[in-house]
C-alpha positions as CSV (number, residue, x, y, z in Angstrom):
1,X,-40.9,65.8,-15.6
2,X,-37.8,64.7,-17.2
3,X,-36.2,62.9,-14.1
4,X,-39.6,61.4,-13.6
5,X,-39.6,59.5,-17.2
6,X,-36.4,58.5,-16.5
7,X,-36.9,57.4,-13.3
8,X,-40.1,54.7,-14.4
9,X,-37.2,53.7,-17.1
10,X,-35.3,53.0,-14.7
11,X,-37.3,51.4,-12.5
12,X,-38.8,48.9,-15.6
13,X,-35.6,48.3,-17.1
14,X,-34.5,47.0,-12.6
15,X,-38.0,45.0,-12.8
16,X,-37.0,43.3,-16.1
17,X,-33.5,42.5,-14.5
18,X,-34.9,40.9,-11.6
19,X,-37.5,38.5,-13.5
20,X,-34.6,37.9,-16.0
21,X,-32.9,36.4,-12.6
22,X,-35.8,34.7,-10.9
23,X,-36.3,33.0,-14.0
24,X,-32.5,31.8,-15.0
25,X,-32.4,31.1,-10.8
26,X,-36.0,28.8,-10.7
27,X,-34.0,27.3,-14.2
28,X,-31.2,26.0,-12.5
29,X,-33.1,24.9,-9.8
30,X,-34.9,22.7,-12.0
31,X,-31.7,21.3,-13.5
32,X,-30.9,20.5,-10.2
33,X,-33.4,19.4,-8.9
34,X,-33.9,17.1,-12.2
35,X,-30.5,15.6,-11.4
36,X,-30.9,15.1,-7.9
37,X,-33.6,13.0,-8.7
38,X,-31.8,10.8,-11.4
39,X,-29.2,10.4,-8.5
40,X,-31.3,9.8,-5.6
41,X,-34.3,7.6,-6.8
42,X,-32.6,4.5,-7.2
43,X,-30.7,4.5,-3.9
44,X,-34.4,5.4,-2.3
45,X,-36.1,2.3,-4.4
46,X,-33.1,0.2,-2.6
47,X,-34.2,1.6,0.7
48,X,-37.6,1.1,0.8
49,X,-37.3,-2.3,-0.7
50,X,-35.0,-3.7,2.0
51,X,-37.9,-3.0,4.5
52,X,-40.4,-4.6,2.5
53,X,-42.2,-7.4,4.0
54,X,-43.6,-10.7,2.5
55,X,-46.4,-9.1,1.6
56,X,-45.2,-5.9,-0.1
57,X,-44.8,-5.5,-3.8
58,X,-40.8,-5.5,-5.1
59,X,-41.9,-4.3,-8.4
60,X,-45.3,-3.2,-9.3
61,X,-47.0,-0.5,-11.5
62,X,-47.4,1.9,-10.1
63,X,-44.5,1.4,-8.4
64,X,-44.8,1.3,-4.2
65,X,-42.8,3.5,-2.7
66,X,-43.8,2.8,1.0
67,X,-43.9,-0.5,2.2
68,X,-47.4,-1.6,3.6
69,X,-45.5,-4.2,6.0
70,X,-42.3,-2.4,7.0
71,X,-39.9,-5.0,8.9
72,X,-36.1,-5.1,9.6
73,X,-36.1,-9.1,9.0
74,X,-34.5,-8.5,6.1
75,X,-31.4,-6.7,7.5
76,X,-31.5,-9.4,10.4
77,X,-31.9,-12.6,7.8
78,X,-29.1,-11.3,5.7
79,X,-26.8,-10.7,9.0
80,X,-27.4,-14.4,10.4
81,X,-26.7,-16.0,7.1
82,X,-23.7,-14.3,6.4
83,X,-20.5,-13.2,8.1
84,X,-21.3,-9.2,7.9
85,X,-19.9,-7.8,11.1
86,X,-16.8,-9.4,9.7
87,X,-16.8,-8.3,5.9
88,X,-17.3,-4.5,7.9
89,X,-14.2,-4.6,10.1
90,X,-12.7,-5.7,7.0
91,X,-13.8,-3.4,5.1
92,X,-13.2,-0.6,8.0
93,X,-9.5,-1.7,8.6
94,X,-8.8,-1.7,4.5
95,X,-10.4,1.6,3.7
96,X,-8.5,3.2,7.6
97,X,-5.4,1.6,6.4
98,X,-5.0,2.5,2.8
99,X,-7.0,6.2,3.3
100,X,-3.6,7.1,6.2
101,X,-1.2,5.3,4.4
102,X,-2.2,7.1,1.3
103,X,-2.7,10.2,2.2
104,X,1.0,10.3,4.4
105,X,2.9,8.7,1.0
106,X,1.1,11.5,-1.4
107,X,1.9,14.3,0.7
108,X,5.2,13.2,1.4
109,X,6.0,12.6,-2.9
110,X,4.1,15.5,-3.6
111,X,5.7,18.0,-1.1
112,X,9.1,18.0,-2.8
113,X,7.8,18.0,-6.0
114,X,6.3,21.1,-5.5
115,X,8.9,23.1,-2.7
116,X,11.8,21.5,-3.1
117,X,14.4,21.5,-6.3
118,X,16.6,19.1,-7.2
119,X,17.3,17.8,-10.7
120,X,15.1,15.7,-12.6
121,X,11.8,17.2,-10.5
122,X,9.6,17.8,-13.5
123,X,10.2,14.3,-15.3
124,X,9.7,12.3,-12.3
125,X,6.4,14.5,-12.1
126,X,5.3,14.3,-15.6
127,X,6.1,10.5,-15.5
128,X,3.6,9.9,-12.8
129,X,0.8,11.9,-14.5
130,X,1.4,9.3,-17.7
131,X,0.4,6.8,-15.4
132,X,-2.8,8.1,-15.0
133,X,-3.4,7.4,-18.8
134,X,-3.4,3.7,-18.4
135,X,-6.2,1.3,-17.7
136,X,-6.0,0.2,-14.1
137,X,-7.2,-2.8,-15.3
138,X,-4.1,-3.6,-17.5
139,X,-2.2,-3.8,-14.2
140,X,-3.8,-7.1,-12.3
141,X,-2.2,-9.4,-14.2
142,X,1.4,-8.2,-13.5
143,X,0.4,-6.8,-10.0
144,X,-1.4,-10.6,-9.4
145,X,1.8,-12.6,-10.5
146,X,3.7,-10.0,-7.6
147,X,1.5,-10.9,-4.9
148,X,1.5,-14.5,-5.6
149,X,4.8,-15.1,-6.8
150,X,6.8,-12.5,-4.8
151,X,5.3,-11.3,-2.1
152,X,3.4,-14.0,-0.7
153,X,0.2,-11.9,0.4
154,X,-2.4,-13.8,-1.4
155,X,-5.6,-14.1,0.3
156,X,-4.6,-12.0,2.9
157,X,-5.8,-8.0,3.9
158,X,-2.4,-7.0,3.1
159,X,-2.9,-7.9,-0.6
160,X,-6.0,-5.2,-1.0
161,X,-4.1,-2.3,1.1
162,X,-0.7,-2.2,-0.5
163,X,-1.3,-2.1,-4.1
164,X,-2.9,1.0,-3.3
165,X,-0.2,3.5,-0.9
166,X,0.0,5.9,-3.1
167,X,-1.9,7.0,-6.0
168,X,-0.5,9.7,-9.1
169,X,-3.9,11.9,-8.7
170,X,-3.4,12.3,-5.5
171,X,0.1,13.5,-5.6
172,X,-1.3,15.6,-8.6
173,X,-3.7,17.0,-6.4
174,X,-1.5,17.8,-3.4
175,X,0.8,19.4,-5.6
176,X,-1.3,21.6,-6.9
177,X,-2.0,22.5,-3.1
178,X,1.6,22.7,-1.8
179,X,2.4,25.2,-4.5
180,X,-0.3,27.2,-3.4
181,X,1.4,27.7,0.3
182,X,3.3,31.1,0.0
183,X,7.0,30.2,0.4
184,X,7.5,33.0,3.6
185,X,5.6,30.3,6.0
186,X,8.4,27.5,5.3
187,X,11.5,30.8,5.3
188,X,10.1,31.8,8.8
189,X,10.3,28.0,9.4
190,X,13.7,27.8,7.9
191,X,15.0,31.0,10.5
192,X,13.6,29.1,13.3
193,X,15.8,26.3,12.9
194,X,13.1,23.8,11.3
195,X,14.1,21.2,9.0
196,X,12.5,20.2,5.6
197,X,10.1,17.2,8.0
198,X,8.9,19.6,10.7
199,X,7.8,22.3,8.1
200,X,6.1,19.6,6.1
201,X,3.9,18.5,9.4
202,X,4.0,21.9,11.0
203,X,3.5,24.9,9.1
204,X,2.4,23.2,5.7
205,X,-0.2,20.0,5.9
206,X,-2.4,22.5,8.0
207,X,-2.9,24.8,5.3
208,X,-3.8,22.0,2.6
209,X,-6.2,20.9,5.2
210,X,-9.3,20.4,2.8
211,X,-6.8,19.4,0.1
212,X,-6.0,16.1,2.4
213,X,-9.8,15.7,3.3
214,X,-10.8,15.7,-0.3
215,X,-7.8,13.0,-1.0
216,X,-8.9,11.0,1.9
217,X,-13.0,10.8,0.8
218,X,-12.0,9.6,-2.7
219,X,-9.7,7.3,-1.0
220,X,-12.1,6.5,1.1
221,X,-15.3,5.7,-1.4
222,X,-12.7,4.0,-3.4
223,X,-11.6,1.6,-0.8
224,X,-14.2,0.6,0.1
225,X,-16.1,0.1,-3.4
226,X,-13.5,-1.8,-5.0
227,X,-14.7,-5.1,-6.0
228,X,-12.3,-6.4,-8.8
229,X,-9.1,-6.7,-7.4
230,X,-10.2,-7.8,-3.8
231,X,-12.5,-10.5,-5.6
232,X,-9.0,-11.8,-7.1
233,X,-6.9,-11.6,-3.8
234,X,-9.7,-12.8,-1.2
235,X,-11.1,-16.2,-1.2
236,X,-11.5,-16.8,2.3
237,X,-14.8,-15.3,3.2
238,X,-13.4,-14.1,6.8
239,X,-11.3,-12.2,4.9
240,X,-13.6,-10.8,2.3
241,X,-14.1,-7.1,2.8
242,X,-18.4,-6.3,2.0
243,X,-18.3,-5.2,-1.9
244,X,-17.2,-9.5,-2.6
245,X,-19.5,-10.4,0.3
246,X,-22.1,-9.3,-1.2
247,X,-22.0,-11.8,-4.7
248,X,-22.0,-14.1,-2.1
249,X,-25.2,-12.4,-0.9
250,X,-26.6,-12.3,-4.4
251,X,-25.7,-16.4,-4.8
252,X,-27.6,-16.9,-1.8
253,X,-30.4,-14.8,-2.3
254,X,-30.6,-15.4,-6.2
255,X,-34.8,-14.1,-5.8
256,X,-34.7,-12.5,-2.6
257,X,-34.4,-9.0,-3.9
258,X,-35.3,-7.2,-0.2
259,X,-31.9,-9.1,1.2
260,X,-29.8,-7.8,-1.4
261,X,-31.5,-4.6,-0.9
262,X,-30.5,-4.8,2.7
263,X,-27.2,-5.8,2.0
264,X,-26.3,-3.2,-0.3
265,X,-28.0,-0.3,1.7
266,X,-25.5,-2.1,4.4
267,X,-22.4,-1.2,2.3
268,X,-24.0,2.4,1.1
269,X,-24.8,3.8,4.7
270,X,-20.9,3.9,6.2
271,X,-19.9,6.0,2.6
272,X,-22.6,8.7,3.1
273,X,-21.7,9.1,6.9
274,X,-18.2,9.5,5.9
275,X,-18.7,12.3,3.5
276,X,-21.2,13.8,5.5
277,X,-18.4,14.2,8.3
278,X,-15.9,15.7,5.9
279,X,-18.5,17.6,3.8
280,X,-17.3,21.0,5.9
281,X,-13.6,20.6,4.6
């Protein structure tokens, strides 16, 4: 009789836990779901709008969420009057240049500061994290007197990938990772006659694979986002990469709202494919 009681205690007390659960899951799922919304509904308003037709309203109340008059003039009016197979190779070549260069000049700073000792290794590490502290921003007008003055790469490609070879979180970041490598890999390396270069590419940048993906998608987004200091080096709209091409598109299509909806959907698409093809690191 005993071990029954207990056994409808026992079973309550399991059914409690498991609404407890169901609720605090269905919670989060809300949060979630709350968020993905804030996140997602404005990049869907852009997309609808750029196939919007004539007809169709850009802003209404309600609002319209699905065009009445889909086209693709938009995306075809946008790419006659402007240069945009050129601001994407641009674009492309920027954010493939600077995502390799950066990622090979990170891992090669950040591989002795983390297996290798040699005096002065902590300051020289410490000193680059106190860059991270300051403004980005309080850096174009030295870094635009450089170009201009001394290295001669205004208005040029060059001027957009080089600032940008290395960058402190990175090497922070594949640090962090390199230290994480149990030292036996790079001894075995070390008995088989492998200097400090061949256990770097060998035996060690395979292990921090999704390390080096994650550096090279925030390389990557921020490539080919940045807008301020491209829109100070580039003038020459064969050179501009999309992100400055597109205040031209704005100045052009001062009340066309469904061209700059196609343009920017333009410059949004090659990001999300990016990450998606990464996601699995």
């Amino acid at each position: 009789m005993q071990g029954t009681i207990a056994l409808r205690v026992a079973n309550r007390a399991q059914a409690r836990a498991r609404r407890r659960k169901t609720l605090h899951t269905w919670l989060w799922y809300a949060v979630l779901l709350a968020i993905s919304l804030v996140t997602v509904v404005p990049f869907l308003w852009i997309l609808v709008t750029s196939f919007k037709g004539p007809m169709d309203q850009v802003v209404s109340v309600p609002p319209q969420l699905i065009p009445r008059d889909p086209t693709f003039a938009n995306y075809v009016r946008v790419w006659n009057q402007l240069p945009v197979g050129r601001f994407f190779f641009n674009s492309v070549f920027v954010a493939v240049c600077t995502v390799g260069l950066n990622v090979l000049v990170c891992s090669l700073a950040a591989y002795p500061l983390a297996k290798m000792e040699f005096r002065g290794r902590d300051l020289i590490f410490y000193l680059l994290l106190a860059t991270i502290i300051v403004p980005v921003q309080l850096t174009y007008i030295p870094s635009f007197v450089l170009a201009v003055k001394v290295f001669k790469y205004y208005d040029t490609l060059r001027a957009v990938i080089l600032p940008n070879l290395a960058s402190a979180f990175n090497i922070f970041l594949l640090r962090q990772a390199f230290k994480a490598v149990p030292n036996d890999l790079m001894d075995a390396g070390r008995i088989d006659g492998a200097g400090e270069l061949r256990i770097w590419w060998g035996i060690v940048l395979p292990v921090i694979r999704p390390s080096l993906a994650t550096v090279a998608i925030f390389t990557f987004v921020n490539s080919w986002n940045d807008f301020f200091w491209p829109s100070l080096m580039l003038h020459t709209r064969e050179r501009m990469t999309l992100p400055v091409g597109l205040m031209a598109l704005q100045g052009m299509f001062t009340s066309d709202f469904r061209g700059i909806a196609a343009g920017v959907t333009m410059v949004v698409i090659p990001i999300l494919i990016f990450f998606i093809a990464l996601q699995r690191h």
